[in-house]
N, C-alpha and C positions, 0 to 999 in steps of 0.2 A: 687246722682250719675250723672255725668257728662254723657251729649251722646253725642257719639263721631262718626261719620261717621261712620265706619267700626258696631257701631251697630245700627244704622239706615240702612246702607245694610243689617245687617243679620233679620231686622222686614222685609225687602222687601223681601227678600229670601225665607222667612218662611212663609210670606203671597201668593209668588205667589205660592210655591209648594203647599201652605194649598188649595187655590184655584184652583190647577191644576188636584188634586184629587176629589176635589169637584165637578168640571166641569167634569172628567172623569164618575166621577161614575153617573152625571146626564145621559151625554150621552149614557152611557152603558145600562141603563133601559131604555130611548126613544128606542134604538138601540133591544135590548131585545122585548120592546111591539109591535116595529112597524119597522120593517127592512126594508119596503116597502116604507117610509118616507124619512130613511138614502141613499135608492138605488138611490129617484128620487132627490133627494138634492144633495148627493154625484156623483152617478154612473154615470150619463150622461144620454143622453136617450134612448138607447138601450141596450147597456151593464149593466149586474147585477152587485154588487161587490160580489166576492166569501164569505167576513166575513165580513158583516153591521155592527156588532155589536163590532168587534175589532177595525174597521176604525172607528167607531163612536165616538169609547173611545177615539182612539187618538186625532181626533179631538178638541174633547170637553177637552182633555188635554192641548194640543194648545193652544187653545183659552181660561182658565183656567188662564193658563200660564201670558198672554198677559193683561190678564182681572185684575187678584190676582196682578201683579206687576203695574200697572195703580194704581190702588186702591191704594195699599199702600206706594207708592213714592206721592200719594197726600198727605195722610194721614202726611208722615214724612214731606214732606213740608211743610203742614199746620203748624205742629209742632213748625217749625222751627221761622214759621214768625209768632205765637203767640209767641216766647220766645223771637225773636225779638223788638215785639212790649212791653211785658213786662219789657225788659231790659232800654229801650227807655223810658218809663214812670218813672222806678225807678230811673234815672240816671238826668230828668228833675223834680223829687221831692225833690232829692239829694240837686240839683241846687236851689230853692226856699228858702229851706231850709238854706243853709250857708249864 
C-alpha cells in the first residue's frame, strides 16, 4: 500500500492525540499526589489555583499534544527519506545492470 500524505497526517494525528492522553493522565496523578508541586509550578507565588489537578491535566494535555506530534512528524519523515534513499539505490542498481 502506497502512503500517501493524508495518511501520514492521520499517524500524526493519532500519535499526537495518543500522546496527549498519555501526557494528560501523567499530569493528573503528579496533580492528584502532589497539588502543592502543580500550585508552585503553575500558580504563581502567592495565589493558589482553585483545581491543581484539572489545570494539571490540561497542561500536560498541551504539551502531550506538542510532544505526540513532534515525535511523529519525525517518525514519518524519517520514513519518507529511508523510502527515498531506497528508491535511489534501486533505480542506480537498475542503471548497472542495463
Amino acid at each position: 500500500m502506497a502512503k500517501t500524505a493524508i495518511h501520514f497526517f492521520l499517524i500524526i494525528l493519532v500519535g499526537a492525540i495518543g500522546a496527549a492522553l498519555v501526557g494528560a493522565g501523567f499530569a493528573a496523578i503528579i496533580g492528584l499526589l502532589a497539588p502543592e508541586f502543580v500550585n508552585d509550578l503553575f500558580g504563581g507565588c502567592e495565589e493558589e489555583l482553585p483545581h491543581p489537578v484539572r489545570y494539571a491535566t490540561a497542561v500536560g494535555m498541551i504539551w502531550g499534544v506538542f510532544i505526540g506530534a513532534a515525535a511523529a512528524s519525525f517518525s514519518c519523515g524519517l520514513s519518507v527519506v529511508i523510502r527515498l534513499i531506497k528508491l535511489r539505490v534501486d533505480v542506480q542498481s537498475s542503471r548497472k545492470t542495463d
